[in-house]
MIVO-889408 format. One record per residue: residue number from 1; x, y, z of N, C-alpha, C in turn. Coordinates in nm, 2 decimals. Each point is the difference from the previous one (the first is absolute). Layout:
BEGIN
 pos    n.x    n.y    n.z   ca.x   ca.y   ca.z    c.x    c.y    c.z
 NUM      X      Y      Z      X      Y      Z      X      Y      Z
...
***
This chain:
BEGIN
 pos    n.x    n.y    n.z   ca.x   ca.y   ca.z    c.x    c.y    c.z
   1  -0.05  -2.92   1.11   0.10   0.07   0.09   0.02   0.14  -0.04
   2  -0.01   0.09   0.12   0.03   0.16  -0.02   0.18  -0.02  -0.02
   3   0.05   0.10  -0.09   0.13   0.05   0.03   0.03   0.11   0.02
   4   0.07   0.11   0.12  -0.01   0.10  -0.02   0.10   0.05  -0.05
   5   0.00   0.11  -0.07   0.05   0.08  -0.14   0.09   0.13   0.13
   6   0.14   0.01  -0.04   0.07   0.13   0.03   0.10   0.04  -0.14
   7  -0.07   0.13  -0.04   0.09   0.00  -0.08   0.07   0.15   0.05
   8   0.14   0.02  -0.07   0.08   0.07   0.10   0.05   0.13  -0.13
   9  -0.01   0.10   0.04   0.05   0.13  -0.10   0.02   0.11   0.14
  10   0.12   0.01  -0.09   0.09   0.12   0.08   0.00   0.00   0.15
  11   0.01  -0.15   0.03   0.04  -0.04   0.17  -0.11   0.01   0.10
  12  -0.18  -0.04  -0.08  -0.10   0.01   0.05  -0.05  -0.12  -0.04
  13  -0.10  -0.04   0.05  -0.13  -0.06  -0.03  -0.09   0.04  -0.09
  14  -0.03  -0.01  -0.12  -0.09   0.10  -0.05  -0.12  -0.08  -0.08
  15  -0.10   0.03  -0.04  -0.11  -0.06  -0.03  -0.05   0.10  -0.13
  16   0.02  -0.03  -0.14   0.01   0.07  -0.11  -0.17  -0.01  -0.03
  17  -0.09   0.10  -0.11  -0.11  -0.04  -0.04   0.04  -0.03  -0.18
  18  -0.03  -0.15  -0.04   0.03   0.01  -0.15   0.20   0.01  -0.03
  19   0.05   0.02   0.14   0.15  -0.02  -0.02   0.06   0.15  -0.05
  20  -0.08   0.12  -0.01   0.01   0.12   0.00   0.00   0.07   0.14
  21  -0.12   0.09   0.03   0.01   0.04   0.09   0.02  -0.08   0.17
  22   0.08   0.08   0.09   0.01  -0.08   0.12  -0.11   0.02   0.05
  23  -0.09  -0.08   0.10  -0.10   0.05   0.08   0.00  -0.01   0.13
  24   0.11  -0.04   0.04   0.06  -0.12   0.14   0.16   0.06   0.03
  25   0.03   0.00   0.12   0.16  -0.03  -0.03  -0.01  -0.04   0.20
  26   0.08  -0.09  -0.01   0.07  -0.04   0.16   0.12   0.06   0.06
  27   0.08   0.05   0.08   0.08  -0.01   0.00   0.10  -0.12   0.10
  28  -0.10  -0.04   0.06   0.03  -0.10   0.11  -0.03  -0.12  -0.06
  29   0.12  -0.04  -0.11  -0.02  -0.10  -0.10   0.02  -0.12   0.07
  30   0.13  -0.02   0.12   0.00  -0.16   0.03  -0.09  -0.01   0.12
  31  -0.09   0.09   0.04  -0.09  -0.01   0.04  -0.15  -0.10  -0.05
  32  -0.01   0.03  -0.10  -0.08  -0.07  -0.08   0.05  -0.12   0.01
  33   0.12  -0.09   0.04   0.00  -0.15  -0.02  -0.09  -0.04   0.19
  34  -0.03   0.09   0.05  -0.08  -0.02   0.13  -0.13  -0.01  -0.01
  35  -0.02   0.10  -0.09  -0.19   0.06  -0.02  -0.03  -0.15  -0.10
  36   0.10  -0.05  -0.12  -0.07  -0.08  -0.07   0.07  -0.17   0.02
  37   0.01  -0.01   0.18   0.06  -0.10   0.02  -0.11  -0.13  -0.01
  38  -0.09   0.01  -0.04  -0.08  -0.11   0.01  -0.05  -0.04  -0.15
  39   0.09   0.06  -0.06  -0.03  -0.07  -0.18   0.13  -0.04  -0.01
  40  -0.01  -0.12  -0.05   0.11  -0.14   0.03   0.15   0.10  -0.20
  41  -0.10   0.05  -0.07   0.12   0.07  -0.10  -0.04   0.14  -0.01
  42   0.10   0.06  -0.04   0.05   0.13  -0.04   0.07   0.00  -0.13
  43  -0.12   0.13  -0.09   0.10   0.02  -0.10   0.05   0.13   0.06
  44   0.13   0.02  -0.09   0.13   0.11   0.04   0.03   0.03  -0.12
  45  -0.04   0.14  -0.04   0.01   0.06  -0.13   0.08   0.13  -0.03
  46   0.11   0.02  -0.04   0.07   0.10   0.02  -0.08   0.08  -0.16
  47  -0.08   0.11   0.02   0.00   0.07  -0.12   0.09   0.09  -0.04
  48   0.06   0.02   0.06   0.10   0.12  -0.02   0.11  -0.04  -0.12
  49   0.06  -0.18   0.07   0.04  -0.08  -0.14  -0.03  -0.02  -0.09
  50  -0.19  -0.07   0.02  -0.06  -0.03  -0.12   0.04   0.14  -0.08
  51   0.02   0.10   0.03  -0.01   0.16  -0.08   0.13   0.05  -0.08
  52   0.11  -0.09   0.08   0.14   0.02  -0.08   0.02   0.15   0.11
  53  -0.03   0.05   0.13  -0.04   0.14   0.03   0.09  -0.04   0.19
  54   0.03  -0.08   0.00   0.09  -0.07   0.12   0.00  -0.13   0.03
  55  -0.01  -0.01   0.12  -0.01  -0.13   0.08  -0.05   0.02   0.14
  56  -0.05  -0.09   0.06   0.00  -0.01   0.10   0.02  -0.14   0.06
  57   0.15  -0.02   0.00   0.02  -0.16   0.02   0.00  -0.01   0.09
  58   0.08   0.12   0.14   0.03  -0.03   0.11  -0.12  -0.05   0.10
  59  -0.09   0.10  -0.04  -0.15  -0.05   0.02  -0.03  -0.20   0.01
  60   0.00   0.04  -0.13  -0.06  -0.11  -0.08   0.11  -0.16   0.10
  61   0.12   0.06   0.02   0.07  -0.12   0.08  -0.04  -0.03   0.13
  62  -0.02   0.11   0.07  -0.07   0.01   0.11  -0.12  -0.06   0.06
  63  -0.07   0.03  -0.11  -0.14  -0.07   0.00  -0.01  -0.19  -0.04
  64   0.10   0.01  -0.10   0.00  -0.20  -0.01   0.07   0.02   0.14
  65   0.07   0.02   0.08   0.08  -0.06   0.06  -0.07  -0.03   0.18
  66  -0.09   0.12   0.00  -0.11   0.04   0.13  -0.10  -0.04   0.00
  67  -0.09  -0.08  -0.08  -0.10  -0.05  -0.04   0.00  -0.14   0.06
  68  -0.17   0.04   0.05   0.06  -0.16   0.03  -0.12  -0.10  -0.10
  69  -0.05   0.10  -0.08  -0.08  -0.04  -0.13   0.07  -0.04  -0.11
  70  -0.05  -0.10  -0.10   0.10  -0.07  -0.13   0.00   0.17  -0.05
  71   0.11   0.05  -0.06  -0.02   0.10  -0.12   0.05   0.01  -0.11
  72  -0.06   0.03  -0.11   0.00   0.01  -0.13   0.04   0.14  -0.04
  73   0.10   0.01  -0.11   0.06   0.16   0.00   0.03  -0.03  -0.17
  74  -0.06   0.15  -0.04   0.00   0.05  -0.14   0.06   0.11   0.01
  75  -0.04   0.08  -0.16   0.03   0.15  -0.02   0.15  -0.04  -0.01
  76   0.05   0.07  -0.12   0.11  -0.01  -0.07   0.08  -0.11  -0.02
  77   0.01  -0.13   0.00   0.01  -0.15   0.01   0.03   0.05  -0.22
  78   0.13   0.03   0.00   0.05  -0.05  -0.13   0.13  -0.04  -0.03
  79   0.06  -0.08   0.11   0.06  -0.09  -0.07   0.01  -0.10   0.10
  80   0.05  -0.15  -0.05   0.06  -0.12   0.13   0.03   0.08   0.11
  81   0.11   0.04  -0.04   0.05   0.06   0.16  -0.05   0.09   0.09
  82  -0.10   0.08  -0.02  -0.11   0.05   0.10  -0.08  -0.11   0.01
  83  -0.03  -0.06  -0.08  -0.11  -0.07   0.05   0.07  -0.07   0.18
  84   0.14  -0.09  -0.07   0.05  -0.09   0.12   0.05   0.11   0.14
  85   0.05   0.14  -0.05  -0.02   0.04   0.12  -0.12  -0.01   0.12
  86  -0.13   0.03  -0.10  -0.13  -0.01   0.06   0.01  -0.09   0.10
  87  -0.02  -0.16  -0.05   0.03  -0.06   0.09   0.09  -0.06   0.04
  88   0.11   0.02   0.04   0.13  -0.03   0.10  -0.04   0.13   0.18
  89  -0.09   0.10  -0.08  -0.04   0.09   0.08  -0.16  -0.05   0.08
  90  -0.05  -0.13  -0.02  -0.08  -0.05   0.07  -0.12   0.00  -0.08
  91  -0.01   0.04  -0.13  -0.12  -0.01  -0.06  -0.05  -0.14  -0.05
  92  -0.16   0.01  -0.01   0.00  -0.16  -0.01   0.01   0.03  -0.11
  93  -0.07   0.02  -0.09  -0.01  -0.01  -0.13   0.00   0.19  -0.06
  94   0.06  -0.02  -0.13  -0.02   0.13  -0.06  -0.10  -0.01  -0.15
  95  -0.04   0.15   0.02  -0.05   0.08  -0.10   0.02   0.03  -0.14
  96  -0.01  -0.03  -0.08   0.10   0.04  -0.16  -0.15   0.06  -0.06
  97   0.01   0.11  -0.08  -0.13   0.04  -0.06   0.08   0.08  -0.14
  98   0.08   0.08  -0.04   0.01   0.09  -0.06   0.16  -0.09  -0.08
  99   0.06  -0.06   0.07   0.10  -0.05  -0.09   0.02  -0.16  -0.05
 100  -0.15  -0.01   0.03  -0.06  -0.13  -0.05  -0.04   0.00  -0.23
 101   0.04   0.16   0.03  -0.04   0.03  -0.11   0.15   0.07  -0.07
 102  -0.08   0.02  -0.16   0.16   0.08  -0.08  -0.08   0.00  -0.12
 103  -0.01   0.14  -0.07  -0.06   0.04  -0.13  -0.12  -0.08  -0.01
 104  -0.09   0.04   0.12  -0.15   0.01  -0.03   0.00  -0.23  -0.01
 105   0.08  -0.03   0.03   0.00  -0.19   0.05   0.09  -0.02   0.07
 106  -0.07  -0.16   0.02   0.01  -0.10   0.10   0.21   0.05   0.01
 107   0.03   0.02   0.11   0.18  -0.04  -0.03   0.01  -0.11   0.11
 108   0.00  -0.09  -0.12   0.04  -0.16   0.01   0.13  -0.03   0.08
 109   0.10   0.08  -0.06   0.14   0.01   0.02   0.04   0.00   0.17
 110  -0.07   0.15   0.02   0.02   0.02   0.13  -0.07  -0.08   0.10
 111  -0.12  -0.04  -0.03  -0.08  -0.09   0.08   0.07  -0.14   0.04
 112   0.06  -0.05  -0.15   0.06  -0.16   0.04   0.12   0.02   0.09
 113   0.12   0.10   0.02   0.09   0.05   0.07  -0.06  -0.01   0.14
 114  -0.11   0.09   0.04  -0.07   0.02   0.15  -0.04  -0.13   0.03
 115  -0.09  -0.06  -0.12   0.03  -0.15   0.11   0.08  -0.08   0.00
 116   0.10   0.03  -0.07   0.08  -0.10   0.02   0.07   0.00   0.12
 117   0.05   0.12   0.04   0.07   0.07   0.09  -0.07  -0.02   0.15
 118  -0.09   0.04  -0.03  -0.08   0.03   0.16  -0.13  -0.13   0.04
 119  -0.07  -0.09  -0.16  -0.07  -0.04   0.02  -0.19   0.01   0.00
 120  -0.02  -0.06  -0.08  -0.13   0.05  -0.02  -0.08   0.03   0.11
 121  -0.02  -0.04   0.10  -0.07  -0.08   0.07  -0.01   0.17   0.10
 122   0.14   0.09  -0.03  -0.01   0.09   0.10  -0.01   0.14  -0.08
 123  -0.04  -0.01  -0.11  -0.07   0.10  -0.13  -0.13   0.05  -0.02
 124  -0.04   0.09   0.07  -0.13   0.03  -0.03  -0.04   0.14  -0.12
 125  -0.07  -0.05  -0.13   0.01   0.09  -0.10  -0.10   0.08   0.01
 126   0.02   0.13  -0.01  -0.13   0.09   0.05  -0.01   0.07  -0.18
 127  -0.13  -0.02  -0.03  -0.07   0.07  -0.10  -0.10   0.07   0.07
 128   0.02   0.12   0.02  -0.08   0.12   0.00  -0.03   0.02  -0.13
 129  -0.16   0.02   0.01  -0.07   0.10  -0.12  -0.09   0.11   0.03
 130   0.00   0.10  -0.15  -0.09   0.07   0.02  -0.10  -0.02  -0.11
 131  -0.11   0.02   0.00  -0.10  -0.03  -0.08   0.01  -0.11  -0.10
 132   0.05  -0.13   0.05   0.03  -0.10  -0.08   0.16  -0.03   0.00
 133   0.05   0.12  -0.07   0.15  -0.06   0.00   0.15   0.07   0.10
 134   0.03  -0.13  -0.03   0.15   0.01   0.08   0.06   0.13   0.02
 135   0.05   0.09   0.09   0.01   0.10   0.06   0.18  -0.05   0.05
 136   0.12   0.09  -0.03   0.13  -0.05   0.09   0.02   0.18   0.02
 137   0.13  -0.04   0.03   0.10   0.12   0.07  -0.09   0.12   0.08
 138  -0.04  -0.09   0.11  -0.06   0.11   0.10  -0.16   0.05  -0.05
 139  -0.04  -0.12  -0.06  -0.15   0.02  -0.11   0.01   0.07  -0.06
 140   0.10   0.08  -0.06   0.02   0.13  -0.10  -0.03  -0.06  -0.16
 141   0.04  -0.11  -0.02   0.02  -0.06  -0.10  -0.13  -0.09  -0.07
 142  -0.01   0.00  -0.13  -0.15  -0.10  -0.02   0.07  -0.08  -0.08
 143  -0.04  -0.11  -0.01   0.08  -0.11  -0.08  -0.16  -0.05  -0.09
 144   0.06  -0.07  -0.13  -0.14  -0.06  -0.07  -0.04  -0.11   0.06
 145   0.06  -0.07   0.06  -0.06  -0.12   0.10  -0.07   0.00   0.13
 146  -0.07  -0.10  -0.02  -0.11  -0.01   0.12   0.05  -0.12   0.07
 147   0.00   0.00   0.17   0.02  -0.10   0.07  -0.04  -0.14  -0.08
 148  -0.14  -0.01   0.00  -0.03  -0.11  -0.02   0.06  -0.03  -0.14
 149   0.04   0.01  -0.08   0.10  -0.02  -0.12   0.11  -0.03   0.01
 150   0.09   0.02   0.08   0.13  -0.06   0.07   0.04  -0.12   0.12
 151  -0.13   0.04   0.08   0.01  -0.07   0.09   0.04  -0.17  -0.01
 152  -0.04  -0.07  -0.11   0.04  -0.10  -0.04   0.19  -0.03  -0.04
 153   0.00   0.13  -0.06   0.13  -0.01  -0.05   0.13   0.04   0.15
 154  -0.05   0.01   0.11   0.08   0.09   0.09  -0.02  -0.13   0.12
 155  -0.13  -0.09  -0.01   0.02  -0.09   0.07   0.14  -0.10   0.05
 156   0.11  -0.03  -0.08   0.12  -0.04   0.02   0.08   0.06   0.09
 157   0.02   0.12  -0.01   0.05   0.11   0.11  -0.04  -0.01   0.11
 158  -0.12  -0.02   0.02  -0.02   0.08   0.20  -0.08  -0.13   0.03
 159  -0.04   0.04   0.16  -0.09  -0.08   0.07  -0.13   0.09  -0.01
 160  -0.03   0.11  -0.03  -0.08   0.04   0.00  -0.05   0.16  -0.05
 161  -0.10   0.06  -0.01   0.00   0.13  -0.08  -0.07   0.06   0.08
 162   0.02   0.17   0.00  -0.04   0.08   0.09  -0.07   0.13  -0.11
 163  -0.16   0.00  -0.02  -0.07   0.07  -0.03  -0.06   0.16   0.01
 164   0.05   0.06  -0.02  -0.09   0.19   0.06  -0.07   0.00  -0.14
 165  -0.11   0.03   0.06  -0.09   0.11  -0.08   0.05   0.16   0.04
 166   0.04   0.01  -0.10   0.08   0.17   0.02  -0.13   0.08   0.03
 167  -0.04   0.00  -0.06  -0.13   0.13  -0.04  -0.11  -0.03   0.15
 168   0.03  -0.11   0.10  -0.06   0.01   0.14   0.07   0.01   0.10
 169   0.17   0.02  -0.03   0.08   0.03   0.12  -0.03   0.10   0.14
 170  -0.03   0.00   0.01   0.00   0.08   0.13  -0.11   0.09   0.00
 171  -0.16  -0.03  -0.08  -0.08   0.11  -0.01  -0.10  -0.08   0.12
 172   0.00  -0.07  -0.01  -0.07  -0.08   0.13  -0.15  -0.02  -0.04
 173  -0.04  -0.05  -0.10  -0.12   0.01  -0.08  -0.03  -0.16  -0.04
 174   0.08  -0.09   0.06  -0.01  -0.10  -0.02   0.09  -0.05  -0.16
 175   0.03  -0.12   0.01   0.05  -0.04  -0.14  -0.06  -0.09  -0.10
 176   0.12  -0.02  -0.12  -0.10  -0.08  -0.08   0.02  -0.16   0.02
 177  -0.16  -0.10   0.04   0.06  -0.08   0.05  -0.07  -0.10  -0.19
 178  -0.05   0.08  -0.10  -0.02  -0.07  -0.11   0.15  -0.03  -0.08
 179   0.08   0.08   0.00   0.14   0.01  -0.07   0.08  -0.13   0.10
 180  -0.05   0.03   0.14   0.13  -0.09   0.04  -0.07  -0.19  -0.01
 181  -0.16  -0.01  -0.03  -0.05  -0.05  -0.08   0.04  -0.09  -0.11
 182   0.07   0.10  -0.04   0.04  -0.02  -0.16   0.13  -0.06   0.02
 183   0.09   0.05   0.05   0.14  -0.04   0.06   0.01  -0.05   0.06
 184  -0.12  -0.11   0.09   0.04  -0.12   0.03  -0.04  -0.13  -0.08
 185  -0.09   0.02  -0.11   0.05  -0.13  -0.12   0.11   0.01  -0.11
 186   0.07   0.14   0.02   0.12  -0.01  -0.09   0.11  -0.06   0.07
 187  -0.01  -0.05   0.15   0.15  -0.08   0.04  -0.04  -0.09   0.11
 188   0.06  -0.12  -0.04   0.00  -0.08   0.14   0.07   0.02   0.14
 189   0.07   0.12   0.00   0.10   0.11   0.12  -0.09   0.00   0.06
 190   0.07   0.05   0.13  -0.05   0.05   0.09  -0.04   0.18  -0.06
 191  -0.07   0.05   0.11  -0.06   0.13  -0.03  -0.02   0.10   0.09
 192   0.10   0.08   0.03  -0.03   0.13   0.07  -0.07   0.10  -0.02
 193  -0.13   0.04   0.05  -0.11   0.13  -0.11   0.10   0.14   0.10
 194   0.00   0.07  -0.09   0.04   0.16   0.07  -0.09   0.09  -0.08
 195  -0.08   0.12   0.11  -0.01   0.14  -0.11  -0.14  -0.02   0.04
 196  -0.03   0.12   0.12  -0.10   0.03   0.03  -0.11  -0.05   0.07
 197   0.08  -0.15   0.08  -0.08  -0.06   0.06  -0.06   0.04   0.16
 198  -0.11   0.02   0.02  -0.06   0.08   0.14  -0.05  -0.07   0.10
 199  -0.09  -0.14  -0.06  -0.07  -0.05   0.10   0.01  -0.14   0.03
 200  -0.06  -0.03   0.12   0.03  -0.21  -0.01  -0.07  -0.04  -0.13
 201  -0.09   0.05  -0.04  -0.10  -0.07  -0.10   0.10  -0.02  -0.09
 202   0.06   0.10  -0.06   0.10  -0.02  -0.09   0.10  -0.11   0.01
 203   0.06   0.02   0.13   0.10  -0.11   0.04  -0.08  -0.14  -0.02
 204  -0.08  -0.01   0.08  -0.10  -0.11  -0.05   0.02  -0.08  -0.13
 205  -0.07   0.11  -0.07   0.00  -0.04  -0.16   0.12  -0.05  -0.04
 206   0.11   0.08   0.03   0.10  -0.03  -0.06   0.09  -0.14   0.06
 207  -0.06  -0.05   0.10   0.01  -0.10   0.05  -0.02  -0.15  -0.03
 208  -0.13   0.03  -0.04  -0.10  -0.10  -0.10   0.10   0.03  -0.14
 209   0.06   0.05  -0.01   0.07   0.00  -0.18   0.14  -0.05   0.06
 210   0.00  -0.02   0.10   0.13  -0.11   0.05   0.14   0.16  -0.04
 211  -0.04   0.12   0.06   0.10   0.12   0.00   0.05   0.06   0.12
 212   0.11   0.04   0.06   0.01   0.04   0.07  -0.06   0.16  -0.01
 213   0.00   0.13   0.09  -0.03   0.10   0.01   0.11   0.07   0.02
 214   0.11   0.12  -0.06   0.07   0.06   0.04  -0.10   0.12   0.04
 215   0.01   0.05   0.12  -0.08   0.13  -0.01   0.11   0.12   0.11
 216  -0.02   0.13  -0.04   0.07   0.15   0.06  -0.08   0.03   0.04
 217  -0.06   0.15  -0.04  -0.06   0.07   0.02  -0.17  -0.02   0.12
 218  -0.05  -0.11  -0.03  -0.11  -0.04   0.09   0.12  -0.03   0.14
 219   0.05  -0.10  -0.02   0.08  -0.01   0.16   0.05   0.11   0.07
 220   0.06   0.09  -0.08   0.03   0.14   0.06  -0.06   0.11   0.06
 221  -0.14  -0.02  -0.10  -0.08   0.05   0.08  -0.15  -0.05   0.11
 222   0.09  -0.15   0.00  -0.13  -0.07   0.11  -0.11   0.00  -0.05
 223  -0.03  -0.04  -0.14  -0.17   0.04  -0.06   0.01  -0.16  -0.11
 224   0.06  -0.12   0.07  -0.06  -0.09  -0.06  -0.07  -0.10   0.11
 225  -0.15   0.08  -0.07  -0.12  -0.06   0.01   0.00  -0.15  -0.08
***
């Protein structure tokens, strides 16, 4: 399954390369729940949160609420009570990537709270990496851990885990489908690939490894072949 990817900075649509530079921006953001009405989910990513640098909630409520696609909403998800705003605001399930963590590990603490509160089942834990390891706060951050090193231990928490290869985000070069390879015998989860995916072939592949496809940047620009 495709999912299409909006993530939202400074009250746009924007399509980052590597989560640095922009290369993309929309302005006709709830427009996009029209253009990408025929992919059954939507991730909804506020970077601006993930950044500690604003918000863009009103957006972000707008779009669970207008959709007539399941959506999934991250970027800045650190504590219970954002998360349950998320969804009381129509999200199906949320995002947690960066406060899954605390001093470089697993925070157990905060994780058993989120599900207890909200429920595993509607937790989706996103490890982004870059060149192997775990990447938080807006990918600024490197952590000594590697996905597939935790993933066993984070299984209790969620229904499922959401993967970027940082270092293919938005260059359109194709991704790495040996890593996410690797990350699918480290968990019996479910598996979302993100980060630089371009073509069906890819989707394909990543299909046969029983993954869904988050993909930006190719949808945006109509170039998945």
């Amino acid at each position: 399954m495709i999912i299409a990817c909006i993530d939202l900075q400074g009250g746009k649509a924007v399509q980052l390369v590597r989560g640095r530079r922009c290369a993309l921006a929309v302005d006709d953001v709830l427009g996009l729940l029209n253009r990408f009405r025929r992919y059954s989910v939507l991730h909804v990513i506020d970077l601006d949160a993930a950044l500690c640098r604003g918000t863009n909630a009103g957006l972000v409520r707008l779009l669970c609420r207008q959709s007539k696609s399941k959506v999934r909403v991250g970027g800045g998800i650190r504590s219970v009570a954002r998360a349950g705003w998320m969804l009381r605001w129509g999200a199906e399930k949320v995002i947690v990537g960066s406060a899954a963590f605390r001093g470089g590990k697993i925070h157990h603490a905060f994780l058993r709270r989120l599900a207890r509160r909200v429920g595993r089942r509607r937790i989706v834990l996103a490890l982004d990496a870059e060149r192997g390891h775990i990447v938080v706060r807006g990918w600024r951050k490197r952590l000594a851990l590697r996905p597939e090193e935790v993933m066993p231990q984070l299984e209790p928490y969620c229904a499922e885990f959401l993967c970027t290869c940082v270092e293919k985000e938005g260059a359109m070069r194709g991704t790495n489908l040996a890593w996410f390879r690797a990350l699918r015998r480290a968990t019996r989860l479910p598996i979302t690939a993100a980060g630089g995916i371009r073509s069906r072939r890819e989707v394909r592949a990543l299909k046969r490894l029983g993954m869904n496809a988050a993909i930006g940047m190719a949808l945006y620009l109509d170039q998945l072949r």
